[in-house]
Backbone as XML, in Angstrom:
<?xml version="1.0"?>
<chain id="A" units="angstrom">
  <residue number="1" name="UNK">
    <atom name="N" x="-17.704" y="-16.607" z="41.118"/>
    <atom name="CA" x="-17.290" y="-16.600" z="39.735"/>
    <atom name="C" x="-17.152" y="-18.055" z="39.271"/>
  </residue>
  <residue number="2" name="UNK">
    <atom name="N" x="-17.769" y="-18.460" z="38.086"/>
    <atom name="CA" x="-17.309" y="-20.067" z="37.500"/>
    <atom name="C" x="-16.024" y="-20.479" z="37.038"/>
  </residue>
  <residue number="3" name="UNK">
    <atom name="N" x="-15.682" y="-21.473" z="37.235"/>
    <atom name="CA" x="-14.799" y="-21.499" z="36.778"/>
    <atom name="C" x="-14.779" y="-22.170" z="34.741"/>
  </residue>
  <residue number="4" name="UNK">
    <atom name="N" x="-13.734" y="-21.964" z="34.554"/>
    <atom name="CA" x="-13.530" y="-22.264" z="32.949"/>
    <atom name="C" x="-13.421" y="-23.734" z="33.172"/>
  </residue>
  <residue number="5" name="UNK">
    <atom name="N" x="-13.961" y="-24.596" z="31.994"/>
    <atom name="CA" x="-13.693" y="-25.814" z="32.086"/>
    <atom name="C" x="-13.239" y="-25.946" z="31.150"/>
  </residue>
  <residue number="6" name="UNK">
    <atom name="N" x="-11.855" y="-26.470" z="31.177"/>
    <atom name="CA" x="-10.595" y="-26.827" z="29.984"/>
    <atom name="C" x="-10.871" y="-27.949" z="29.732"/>
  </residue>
  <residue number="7" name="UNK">
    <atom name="N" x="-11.390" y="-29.065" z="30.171"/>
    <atom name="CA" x="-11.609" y="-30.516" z="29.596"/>
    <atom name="C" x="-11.926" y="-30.610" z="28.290"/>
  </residue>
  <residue number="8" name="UNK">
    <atom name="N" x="-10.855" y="-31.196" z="26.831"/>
    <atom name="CA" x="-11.386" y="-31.156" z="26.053"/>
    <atom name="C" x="-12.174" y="-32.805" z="25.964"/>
  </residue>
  <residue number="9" name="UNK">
    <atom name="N" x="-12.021" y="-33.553" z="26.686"/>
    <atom name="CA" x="-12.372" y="-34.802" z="26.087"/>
    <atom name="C" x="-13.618" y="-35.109" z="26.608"/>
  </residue>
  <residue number="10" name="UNK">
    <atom name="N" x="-14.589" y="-33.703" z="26.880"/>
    <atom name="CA" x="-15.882" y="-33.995" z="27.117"/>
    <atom name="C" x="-16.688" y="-33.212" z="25.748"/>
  </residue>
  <residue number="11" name="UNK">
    <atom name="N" x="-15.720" y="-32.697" z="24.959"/>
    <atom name="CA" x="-16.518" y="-32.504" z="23.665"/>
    <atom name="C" x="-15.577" y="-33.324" z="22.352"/>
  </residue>
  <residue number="12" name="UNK">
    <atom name="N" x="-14.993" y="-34.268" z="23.102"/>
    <atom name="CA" x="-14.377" y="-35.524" z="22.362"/>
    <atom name="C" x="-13.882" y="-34.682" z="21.394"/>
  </residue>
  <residue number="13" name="UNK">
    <atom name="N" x="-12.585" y="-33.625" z="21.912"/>
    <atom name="CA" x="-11.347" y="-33.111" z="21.219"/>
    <atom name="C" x="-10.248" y="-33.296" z="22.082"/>
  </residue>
  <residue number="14" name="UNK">
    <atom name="N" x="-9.392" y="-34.245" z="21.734"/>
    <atom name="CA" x="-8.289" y="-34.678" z="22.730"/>
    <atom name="C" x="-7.230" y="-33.978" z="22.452"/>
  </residue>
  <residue number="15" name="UNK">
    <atom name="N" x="-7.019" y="-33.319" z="21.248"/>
    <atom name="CA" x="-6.351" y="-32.616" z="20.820"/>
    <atom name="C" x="-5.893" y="-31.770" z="19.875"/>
  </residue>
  <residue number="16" name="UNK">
    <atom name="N" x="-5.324" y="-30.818" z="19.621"/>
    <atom name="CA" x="-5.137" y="-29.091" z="18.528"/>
    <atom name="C" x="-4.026" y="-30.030" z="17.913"/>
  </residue>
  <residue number="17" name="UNK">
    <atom name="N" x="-4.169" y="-29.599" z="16.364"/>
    <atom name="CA" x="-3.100" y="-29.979" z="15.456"/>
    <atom name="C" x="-2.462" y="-28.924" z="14.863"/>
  </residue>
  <residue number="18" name="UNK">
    <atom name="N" x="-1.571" y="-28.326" z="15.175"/>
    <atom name="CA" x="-0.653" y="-28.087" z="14.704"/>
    <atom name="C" x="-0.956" y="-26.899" z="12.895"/>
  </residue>
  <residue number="19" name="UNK">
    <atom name="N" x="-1.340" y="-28.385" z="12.646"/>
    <atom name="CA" x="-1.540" y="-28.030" z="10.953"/>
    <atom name="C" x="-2.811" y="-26.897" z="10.585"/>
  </residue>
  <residue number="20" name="UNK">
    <atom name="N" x="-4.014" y="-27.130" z="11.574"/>
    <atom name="CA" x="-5.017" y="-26.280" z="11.798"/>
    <atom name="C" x="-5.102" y="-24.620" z="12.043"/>
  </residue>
  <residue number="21" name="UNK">
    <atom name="N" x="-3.560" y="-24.802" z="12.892"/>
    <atom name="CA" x="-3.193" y="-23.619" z="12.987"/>
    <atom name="C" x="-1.898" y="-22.800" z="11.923"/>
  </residue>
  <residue number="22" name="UNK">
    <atom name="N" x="-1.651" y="-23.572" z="11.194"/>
    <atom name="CA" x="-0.562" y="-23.207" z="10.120"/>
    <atom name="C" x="-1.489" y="-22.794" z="9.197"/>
  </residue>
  <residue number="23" name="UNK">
    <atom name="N" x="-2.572" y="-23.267" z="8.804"/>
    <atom name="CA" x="-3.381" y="-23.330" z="7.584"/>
    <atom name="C" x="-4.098" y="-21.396" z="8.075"/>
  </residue>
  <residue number="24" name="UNK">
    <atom name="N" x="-4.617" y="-21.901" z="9.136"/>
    <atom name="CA" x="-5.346" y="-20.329" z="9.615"/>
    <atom name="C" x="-4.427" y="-19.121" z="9.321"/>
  </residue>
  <residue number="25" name="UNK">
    <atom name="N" x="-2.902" y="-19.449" z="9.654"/>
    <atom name="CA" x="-1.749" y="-18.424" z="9.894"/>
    <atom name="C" x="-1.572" y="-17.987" z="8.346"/>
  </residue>
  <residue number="26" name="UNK">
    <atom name="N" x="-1.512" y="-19.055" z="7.484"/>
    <atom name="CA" x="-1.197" y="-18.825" z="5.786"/>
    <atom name="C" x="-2.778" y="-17.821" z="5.764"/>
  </residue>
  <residue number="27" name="UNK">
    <atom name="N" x="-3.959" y="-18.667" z="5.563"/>
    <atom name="CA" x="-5.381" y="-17.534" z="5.317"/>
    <atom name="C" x="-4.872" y="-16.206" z="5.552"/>
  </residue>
  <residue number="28" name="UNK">
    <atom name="N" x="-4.458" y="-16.046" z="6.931"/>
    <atom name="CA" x="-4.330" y="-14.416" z="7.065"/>
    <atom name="C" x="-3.209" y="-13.844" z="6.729"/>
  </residue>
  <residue number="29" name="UNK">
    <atom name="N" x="-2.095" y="-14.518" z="6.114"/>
    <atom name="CA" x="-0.618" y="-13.807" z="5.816"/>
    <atom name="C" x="-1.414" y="-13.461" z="4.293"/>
  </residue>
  <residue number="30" name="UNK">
    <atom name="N" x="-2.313" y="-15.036" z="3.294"/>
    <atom name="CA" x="-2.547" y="-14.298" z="2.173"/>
    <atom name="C" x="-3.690" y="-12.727" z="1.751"/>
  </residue>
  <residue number="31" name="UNK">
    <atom name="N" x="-4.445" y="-12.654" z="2.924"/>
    <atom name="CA" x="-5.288" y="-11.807" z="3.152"/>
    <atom name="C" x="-4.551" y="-10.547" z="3.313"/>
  </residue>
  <residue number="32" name="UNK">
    <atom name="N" x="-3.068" y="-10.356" z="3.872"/>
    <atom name="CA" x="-2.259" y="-9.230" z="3.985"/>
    <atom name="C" x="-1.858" y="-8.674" z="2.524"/>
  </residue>
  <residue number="33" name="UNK">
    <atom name="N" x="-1.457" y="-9.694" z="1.893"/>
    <atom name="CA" x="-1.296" y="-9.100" z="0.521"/>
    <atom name="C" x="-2.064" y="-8.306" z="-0.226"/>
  </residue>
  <residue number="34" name="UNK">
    <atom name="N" x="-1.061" y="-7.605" z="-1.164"/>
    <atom name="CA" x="-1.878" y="-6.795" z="-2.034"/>
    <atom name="C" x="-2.294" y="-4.922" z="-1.471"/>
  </residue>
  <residue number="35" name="UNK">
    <atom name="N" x="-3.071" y="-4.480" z="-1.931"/>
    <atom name="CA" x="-3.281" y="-3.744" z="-2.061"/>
    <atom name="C" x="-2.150" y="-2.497" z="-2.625"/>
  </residue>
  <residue number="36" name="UNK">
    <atom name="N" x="-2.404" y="-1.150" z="-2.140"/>
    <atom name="CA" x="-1.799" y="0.058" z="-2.238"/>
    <atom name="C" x="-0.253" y="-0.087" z="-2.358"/>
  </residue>
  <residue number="37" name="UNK">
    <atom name="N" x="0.500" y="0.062" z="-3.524"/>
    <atom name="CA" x="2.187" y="-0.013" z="-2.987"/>
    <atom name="C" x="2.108" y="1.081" z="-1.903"/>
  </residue>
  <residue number="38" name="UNK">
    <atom name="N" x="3.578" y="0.546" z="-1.291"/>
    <atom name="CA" x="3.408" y="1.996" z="-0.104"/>
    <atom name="C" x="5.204" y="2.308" z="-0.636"/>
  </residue>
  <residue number="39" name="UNK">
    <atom name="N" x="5.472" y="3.695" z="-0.439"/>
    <atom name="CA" x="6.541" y="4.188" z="-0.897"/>
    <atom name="C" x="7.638" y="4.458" z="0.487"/>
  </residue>
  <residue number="40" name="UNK">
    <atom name="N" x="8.923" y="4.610" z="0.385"/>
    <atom name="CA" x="9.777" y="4.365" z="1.551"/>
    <atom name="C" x="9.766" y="6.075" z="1.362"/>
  </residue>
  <residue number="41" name="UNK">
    <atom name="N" x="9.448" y="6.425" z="0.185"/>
    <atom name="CA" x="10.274" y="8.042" z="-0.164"/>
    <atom name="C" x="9.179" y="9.031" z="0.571"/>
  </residue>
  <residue number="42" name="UNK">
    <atom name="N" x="9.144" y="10.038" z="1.591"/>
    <atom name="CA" x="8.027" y="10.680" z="1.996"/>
    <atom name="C" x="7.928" y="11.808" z="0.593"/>
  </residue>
  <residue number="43" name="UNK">
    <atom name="N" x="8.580" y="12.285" z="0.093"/>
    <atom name="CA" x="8.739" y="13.069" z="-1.297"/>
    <atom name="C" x="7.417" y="12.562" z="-2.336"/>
  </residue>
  <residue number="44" name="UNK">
    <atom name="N" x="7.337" y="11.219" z="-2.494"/>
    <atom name="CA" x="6.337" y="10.705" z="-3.492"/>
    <atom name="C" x="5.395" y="11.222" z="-3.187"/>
  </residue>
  <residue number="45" name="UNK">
    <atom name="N" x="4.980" y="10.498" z="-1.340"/>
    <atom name="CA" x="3.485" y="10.881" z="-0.839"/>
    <atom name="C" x="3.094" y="12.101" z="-1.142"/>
  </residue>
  <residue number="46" name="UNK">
    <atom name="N" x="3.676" y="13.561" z="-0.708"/>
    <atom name="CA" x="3.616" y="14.589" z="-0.562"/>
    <atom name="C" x="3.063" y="15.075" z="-1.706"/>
  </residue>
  <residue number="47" name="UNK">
    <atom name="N" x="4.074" y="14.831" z="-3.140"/>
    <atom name="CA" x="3.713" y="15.607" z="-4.384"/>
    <atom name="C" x="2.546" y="14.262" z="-4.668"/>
  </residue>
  <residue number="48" name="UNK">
    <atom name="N" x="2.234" y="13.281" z="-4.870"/>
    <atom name="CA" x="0.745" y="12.952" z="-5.580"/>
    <atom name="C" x="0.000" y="13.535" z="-4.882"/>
  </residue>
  <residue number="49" name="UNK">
    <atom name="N" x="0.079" y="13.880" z="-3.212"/>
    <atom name="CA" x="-1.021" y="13.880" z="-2.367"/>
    <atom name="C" x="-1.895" y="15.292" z="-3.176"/>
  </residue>
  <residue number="50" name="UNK">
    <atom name="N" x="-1.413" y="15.871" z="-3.941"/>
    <atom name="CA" x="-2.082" y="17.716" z="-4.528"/>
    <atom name="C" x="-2.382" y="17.481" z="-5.848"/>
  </residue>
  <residue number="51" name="UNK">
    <atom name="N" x="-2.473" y="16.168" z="-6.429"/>
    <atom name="CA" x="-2.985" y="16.007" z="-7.728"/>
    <atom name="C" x="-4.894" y="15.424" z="-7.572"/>
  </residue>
  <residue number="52" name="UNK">
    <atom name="N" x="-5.379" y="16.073" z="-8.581"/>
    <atom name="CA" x="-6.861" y="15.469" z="-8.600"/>
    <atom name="C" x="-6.992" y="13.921" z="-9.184"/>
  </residue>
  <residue number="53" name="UNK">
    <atom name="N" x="-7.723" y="13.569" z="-8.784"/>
    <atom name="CA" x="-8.139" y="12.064" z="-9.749"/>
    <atom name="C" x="-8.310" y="12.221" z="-11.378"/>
  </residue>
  <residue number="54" name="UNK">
    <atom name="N" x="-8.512" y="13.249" z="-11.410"/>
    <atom name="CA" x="-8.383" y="13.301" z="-13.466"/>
    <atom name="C" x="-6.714" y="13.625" z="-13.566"/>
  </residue>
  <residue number="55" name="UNK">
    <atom name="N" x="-6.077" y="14.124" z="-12.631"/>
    <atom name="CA" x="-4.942" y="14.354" z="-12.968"/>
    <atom name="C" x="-3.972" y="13.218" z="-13.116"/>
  </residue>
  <residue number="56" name="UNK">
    <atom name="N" x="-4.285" y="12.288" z="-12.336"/>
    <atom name="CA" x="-4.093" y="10.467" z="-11.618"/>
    <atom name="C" x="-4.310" y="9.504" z="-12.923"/>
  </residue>
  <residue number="57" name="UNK">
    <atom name="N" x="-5.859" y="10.266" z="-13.174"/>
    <atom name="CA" x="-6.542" y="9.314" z="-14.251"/>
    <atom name="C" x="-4.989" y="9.132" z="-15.656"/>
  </residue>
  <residue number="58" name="UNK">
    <atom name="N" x="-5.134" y="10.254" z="-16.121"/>
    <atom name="CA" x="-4.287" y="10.917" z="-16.931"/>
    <atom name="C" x="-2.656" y="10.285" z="-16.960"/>
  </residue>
  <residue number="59" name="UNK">
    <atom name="N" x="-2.371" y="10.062" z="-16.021"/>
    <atom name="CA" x="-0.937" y="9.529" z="-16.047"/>
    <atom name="C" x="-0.750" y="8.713" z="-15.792"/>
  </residue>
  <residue number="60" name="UNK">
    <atom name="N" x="-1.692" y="7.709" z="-15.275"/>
    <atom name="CA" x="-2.591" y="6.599" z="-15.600"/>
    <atom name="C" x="-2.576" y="5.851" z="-17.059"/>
  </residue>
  <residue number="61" name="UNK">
    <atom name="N" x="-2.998" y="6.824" z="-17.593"/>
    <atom name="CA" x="-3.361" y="6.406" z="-19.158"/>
    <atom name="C" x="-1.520" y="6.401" z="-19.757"/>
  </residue>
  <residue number="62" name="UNK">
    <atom name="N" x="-1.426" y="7.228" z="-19.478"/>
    <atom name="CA" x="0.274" y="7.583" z="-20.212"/>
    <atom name="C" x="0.957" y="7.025" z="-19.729"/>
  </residue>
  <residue number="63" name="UNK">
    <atom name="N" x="0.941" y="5.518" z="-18.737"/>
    <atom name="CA" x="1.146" y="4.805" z="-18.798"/>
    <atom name="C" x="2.655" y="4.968" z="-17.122"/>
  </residue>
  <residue number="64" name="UNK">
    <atom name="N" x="2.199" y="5.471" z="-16.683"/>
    <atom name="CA" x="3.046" y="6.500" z="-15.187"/>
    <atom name="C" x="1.947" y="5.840" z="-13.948"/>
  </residue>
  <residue number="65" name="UNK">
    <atom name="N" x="1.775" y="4.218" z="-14.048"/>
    <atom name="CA" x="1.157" y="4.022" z="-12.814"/>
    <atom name="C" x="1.538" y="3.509" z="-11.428"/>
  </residue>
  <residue number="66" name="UNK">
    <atom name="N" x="3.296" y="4.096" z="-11.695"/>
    <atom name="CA" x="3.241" y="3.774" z="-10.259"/>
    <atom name="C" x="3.154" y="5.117" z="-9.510"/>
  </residue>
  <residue number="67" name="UNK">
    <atom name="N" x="3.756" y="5.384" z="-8.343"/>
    <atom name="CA" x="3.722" y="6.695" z="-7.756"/>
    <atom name="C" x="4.542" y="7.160" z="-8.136"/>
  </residue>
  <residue number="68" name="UNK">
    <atom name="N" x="5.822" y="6.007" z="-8.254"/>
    <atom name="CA" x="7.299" y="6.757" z="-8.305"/>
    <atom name="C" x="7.226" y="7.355" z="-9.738"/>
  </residue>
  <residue number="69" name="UNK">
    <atom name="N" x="6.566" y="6.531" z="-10.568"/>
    <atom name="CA" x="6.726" y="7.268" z="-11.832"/>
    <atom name="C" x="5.993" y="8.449" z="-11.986"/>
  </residue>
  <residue number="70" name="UNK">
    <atom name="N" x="4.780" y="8.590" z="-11.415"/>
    <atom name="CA" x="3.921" y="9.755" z="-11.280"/>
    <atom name="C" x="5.166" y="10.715" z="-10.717"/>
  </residue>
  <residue number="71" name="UNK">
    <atom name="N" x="5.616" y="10.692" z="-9.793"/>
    <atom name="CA" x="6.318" y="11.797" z="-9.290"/>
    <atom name="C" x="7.743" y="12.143" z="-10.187"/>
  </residue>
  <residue number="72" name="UNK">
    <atom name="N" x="8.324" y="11.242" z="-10.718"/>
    <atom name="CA" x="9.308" y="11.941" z="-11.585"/>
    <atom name="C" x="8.843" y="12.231" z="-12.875"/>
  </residue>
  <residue number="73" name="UNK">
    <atom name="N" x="7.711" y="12.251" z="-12.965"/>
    <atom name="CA" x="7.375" y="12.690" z="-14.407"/>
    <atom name="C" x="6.902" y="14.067" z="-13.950"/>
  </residue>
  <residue number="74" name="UNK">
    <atom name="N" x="5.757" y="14.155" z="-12.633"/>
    <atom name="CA" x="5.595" y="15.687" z="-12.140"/>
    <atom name="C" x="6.726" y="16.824" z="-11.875"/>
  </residue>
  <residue number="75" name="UNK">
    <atom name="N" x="8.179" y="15.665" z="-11.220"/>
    <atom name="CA" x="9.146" y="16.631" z="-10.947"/>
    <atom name="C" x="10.035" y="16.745" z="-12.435"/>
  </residue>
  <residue number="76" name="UNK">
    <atom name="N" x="9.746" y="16.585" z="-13.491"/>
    <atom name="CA" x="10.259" y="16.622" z="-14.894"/>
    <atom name="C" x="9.438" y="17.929" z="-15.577"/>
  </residue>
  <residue number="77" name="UNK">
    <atom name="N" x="8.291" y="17.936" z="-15.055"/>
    <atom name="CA" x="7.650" y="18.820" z="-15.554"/>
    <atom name="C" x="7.540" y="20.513" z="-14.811"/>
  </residue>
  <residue number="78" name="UNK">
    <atom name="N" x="8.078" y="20.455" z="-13.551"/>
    <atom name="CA" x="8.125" y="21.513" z="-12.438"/>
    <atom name="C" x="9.681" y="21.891" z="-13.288"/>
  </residue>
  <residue number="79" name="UNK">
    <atom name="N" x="11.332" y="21.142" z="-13.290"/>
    <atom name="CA" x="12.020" y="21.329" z="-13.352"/>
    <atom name="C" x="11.756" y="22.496" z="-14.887"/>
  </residue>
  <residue number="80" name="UNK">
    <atom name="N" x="10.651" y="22.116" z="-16.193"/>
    <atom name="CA" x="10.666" y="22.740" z="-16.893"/>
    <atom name="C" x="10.255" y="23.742" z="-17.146"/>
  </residue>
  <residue number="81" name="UNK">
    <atom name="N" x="9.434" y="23.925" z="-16.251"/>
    <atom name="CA" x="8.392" y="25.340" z="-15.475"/>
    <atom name="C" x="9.530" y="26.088" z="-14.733"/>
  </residue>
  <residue number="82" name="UNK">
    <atom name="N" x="10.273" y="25.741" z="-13.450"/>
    <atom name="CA" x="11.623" y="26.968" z="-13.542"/>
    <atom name="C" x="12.137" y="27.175" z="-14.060"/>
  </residue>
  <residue number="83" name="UNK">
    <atom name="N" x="12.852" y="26.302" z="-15.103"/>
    <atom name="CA" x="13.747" y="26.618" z="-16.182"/>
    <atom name="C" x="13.387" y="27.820" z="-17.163"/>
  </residue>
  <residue number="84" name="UNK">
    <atom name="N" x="11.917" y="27.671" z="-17.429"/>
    <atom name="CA" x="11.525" y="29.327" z="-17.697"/>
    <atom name="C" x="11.168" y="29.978" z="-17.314"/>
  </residue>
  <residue number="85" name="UNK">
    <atom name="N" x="10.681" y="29.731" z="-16.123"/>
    <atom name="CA" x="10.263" y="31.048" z="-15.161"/>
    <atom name="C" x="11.748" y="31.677" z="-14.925"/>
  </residue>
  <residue number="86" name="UNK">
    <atom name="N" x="12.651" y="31.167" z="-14.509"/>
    <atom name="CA" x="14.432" y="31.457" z="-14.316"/>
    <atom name="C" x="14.908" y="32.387" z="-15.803"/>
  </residue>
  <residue number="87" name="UNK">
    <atom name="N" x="14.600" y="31.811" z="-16.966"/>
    <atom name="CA" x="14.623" y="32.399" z="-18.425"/>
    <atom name="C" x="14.229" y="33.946" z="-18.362"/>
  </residue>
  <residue number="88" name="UNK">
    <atom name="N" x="12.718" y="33.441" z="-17.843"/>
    <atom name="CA" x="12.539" y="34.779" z="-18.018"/>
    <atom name="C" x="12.579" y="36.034" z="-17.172"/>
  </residue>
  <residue number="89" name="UNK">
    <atom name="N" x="12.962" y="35.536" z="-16.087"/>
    <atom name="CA" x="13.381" y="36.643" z="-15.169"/>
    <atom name="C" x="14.270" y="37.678" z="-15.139"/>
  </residue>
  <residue number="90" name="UNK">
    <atom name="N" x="15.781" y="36.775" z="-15.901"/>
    <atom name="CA" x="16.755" y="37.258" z="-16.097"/>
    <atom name="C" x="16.533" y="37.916" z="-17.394"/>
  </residue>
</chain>
């Protein structure tokens, strides 16, 4: 088996700076950012997860783009759907 040759001062690098590697570490912390909010509430996931993309689109437009707002506007609208289904039962 060969061995590894660690000598850097035969490709005249005597030495790693520090800063080379801070700069690389920032690239990939800013590359983490962004995307998808993610929600702490498993409740949110659950109820958007059964809506269509026109349904998304839609509350979207009406101006409900986060999840959380998507979901208390869905659970605003369920609460008014028992309220008469309950109405009319009795």
């Amino acid at each position: 088996m060969a061995k590894l040759n660690l000598d850097l001062t035969e490709i005249e690098l005597n030495e790693l700076s520090t800063a080379s590697f801070q700069e690389q570490d920032e690239k990939q912390e800013t590359k983490k950012t962004g995307g998808r909010p993610k929600s702490a509430n498993p409740a949110d996931k659950r109820t958007t997860m059964f809506l269509s993309s026109e349904e998304l689109d839609f509350l979207d437009e009406m101006g409900h783009i986060t999840r959380t707002n998507r979901t208390q506007y869905l659970r605003s609208i369920i609460r008014e759907k028992m309220e008469d289904f309950k109405s009319k039962k009795q």
